[in-house]
N, C-alpha and C positions, 0 to 999 in steps of 0.2 A: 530908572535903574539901567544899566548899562547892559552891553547882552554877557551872558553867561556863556563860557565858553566850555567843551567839555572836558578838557583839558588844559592844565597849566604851570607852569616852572614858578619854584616860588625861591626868590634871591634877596638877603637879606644884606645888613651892614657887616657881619662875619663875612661873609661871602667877597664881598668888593675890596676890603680890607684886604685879606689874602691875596688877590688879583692883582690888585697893586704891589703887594710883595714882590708878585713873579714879575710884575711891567718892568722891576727895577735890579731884579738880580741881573748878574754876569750872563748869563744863557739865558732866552726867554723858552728855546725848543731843547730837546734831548739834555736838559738839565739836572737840578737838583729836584724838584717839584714833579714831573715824570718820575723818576726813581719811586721816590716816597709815596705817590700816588699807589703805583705798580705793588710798593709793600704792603701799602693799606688792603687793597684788594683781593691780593693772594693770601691776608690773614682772614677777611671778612666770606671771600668764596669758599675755603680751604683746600681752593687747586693748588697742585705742584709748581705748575707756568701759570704765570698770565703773560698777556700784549698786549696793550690799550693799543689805540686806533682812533683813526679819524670819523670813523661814523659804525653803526651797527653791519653797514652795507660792507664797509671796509673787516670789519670783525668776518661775514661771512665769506666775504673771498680769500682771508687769509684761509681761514677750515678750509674749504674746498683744495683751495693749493696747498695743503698741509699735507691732505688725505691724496692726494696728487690726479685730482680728475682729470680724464682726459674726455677728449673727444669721441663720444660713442659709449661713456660710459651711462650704467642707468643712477638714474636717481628719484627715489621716490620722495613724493613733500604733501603736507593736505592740502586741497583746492582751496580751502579759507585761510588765508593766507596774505600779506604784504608784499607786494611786485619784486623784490628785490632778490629775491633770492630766487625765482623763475630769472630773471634778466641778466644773473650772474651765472647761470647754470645753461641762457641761452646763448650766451657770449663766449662759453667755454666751451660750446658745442658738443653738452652732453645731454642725451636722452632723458629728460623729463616725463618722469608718468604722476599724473594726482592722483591721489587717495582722497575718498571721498570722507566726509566726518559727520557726526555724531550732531543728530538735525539743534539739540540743547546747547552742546558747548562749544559746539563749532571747532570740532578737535579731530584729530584723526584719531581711530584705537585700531587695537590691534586686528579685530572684526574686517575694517573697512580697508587694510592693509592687504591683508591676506586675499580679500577679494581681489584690490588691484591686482596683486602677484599672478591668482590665476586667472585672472579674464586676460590680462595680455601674455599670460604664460610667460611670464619673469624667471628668466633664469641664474642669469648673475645680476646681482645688486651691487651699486658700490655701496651707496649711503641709501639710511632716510635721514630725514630733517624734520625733526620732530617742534611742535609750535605751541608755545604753552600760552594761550590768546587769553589775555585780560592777565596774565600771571599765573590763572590757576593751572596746577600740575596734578594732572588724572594718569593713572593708568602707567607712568616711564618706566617702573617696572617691568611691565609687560610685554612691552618692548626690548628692553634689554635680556628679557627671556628668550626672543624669537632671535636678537642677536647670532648666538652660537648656530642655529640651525642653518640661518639663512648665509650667515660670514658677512655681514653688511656691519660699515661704521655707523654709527649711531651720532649725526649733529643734531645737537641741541638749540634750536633757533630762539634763545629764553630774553630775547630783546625786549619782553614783555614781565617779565619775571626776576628784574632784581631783585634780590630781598624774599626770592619764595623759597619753602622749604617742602619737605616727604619725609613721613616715615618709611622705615624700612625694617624687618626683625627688631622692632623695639630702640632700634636708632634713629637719629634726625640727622639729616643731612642737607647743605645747601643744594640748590641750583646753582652750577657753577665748581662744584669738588669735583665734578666729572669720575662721580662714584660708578654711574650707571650708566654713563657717555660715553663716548672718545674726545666729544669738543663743547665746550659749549660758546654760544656768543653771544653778546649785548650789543645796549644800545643807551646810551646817554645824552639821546634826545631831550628836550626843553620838558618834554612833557611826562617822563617816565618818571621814576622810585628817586632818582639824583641828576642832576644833569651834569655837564661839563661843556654848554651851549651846542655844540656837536660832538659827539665824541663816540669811542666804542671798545669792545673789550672783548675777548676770546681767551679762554681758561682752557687745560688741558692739563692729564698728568703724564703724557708720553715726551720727554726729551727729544725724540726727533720729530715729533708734528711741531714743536716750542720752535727749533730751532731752524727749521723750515720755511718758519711764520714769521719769525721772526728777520730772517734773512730778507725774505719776499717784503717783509715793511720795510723795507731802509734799501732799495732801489739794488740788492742783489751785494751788497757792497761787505766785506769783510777787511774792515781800518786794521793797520800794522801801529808801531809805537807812534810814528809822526802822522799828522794831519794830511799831510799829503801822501803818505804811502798807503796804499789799498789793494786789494785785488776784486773784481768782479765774478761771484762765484754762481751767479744764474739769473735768470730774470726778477724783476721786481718792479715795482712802485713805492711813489712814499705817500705812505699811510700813517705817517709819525702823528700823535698827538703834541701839541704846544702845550710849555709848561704854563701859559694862562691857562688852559684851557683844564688843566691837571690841578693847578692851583682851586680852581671854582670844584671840580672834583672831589678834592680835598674836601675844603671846607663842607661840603653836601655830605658827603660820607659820614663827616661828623654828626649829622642831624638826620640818617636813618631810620632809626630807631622810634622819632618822634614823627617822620613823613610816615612811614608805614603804622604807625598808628593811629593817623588822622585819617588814613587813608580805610581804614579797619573800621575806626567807627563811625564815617557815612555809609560804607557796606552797610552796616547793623542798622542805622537807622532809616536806609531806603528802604533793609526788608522789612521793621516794623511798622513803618507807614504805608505799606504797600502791600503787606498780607492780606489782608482783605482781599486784594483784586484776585491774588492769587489762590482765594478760597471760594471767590468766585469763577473760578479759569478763566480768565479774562488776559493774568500772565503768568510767567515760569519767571524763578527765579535758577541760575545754575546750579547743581546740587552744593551740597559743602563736604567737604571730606575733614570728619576730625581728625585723621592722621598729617594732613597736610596746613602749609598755611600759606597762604594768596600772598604777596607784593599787591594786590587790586588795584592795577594800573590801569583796570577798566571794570567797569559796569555795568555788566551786562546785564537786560531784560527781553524774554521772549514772548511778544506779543500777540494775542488768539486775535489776529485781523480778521480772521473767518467769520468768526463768531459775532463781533460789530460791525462786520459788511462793511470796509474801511481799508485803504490799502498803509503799506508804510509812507508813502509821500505824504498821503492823507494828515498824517499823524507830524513826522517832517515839518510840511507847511504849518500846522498849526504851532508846532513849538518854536519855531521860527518865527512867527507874528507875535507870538509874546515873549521874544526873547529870549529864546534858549537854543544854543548848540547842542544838538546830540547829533550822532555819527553813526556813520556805516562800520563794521569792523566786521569781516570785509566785501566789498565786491567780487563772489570766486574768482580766480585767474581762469579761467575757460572764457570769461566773456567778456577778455579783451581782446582783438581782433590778432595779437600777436599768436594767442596761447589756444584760440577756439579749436584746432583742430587736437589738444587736450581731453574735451569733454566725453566723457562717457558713462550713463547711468551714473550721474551725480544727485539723485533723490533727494536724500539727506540734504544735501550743500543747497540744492536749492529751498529748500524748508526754512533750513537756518537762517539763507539771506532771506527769506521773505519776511522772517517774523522778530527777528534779530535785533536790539536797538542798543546804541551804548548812550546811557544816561552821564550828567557831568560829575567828575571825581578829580580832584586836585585837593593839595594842602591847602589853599585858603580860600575854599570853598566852605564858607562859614554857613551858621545856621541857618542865617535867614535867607542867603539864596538860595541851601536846599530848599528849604521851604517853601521858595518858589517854586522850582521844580517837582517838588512832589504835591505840591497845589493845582500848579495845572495839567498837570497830569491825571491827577481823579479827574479832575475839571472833563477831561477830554473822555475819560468810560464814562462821565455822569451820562455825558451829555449823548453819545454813542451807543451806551449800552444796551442790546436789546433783551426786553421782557420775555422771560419764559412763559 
């Protein structure tokens, strides 16, 4: 059997079909296939704007230049976290502080928020950037409660969370309606809820954050009636999405509904073949919120290395010899050499990475190679676990 990876894009004959559509229309870029993409999206988030984009990276630079960061301003983000959005906010040369998260879900709350505020004595905020890891959404509320006190915009970095949803007063809401945000953004990496091979997307209901973001994709440029007449109305980049790349979009979009359910019922059956362990505390499973519902773009399990005198390489190497990827998610940003001078009483963050594993979860992760994975996986407490 070949290795199991823990993550994966799954591309069918609808898919390729479509692709070749766009390979042969009149425009392959800022086409018909963009548009229609763009509608699809802003029906299925029910933001006011969207702006697809070239990558999830490119979704959060548009936010930051929406919100118009400058240099010196603060930004707070959790230490558990994806590099991207530290090295977007280093480049912009704006003050970075991490909030430390929650040692289970690897999440900032509003608890480990408020301490960063006062231990550096935070006074003005611009943003936080909120990180909804594995898809699950805890607590955004919460946040957007502290909102008003603090005057801080609220990015929502839901690169992990297409397709997730919250209750709210008896409503459901997307990730993405930027009911509780200012911004949210994606990412439509190979490996998330749909892909569009690279791609990315930034939702908003403010007319001038859209139009801001919008400007900033398309190299600052505001086109007159002729092709050639324009004017240059500020800085920018091109961030443009390709209508391939909008076309494979498409066609994924259409098949939602079934990725997130394949995706829902390996959750269900990792945790029923794994309760045991965690009736033994051996692991944590993340909690579940029935008001809420995951995109499960990840898998997470917390594991009592303590307790089998075992470290996570330990664990690593062995599933690595039998063929299985599972992943870090993530290494804090304090402990790379850019961001160390970062760290402060990070407790929690370091708990999480120590005990933290993301198991494999993709659509066509069929039965049987879960079941590899969750074979050798006892396999590894059998054989580790020590007798009380």
């Amino acid at each position: 059997m070949k290795f199991i990876p823990y993550g994966k894009q799954s591309i069918d004959h609808n898919d390729i079909s479509l692709i070749k559509e766009a390979v042969f229309s009149e425009k392959i870029t800022t086409g018909k296939f963009v548009k229609l993409f763009e509608k699809k999206l802003q029906n299925f988030t029910d933001a006011k704007h969207v702006i697809s984009c070239s990558s999830g990276t490119a979704a959060l630079h548009l936010a930051f230049f929406a919100i118009n960061v400058q240099p010196g301003d603060t930004i707070v983000v959790p230490s558990i976290n994806f590099i991207s959005t530290c090295n977007l906010l280093q480049l912009m040369k704006a003050k970075i502080y991490l909030a430390d998260v929650d040692e289970i879900t690897g999440q900032m709350t509003t608890q480990t928020l408020l301490k960063c505020i006062q231990t550096n004595n935070l006074k003005k905020i611009k943003a936080i950037v909120t990180m909804y890891l594995g898809g699950n959404v805890y607590k955004n509320i919460d946040f957007f409660k502290l909102k008003k006190k603090y005057n801080f915009f609220i990015i929502e970095d839901a690169c992990h969370a297409f397709g997730s949803k919250y209750r709210y007063k008896k409503s459901i809401f997307n990730i993405g309606s930027c009911k509780h945000a200012d911004i949210s953004t994606f990412s439509f990496h190979p490996i998330k809820s749909i892909t569009t091979g690279e791609g990315g997307l930034m939702t908003t209901n403010s007319r001038i954050f859209f139009n801001k973001a919008k400007l900033f994709r398309e190299h600052g440029i505001i086109r007159g009636k002729n092709h050639w007449d324009y004017k240059i109305e500020g800085p920018g980049l091109n961030y443009r999405l390709s209508d391939l790349n909008c076309a494979l979009g498409i066609s994924q979009l259409n098949k939602i509904k079934y990725f997130l359910k394949k995706r829902e019922n390996i959750k269900k059956k990792y945790i029923s073949s794994l309760s045991h362990l965690k009736e033994k505390k051996l692991i944590k499973f993340l909690p579940e919120l029935s008001e809420n519902y995951s995109s499960n773009h990840l898998f997470i399990i917390n594991i009592n290395f303590k307790k089998i005198k075992k470290t996570k390489k330990n664990f690593f190497d062995y599933m690595l010899r039998n063929k299985i990827y599972c992943q870090y998610h993530y290494i804090p940003i304090y402990k790379f050499k850019n961001f160390k001078n970062l760290k402060f009483n990070m407790f929690k963050s370091e708990k999480y990475f120590t005990n933290s594993v993301s198991l494999p979860i993709f659509f066509n992760l069929d039965n049987k190679k879960q079941d590899k994975v969750i074979k050798f996986l006892n396999n590894y407490f059998k054989k580790n676990e020590i007798k009380n």
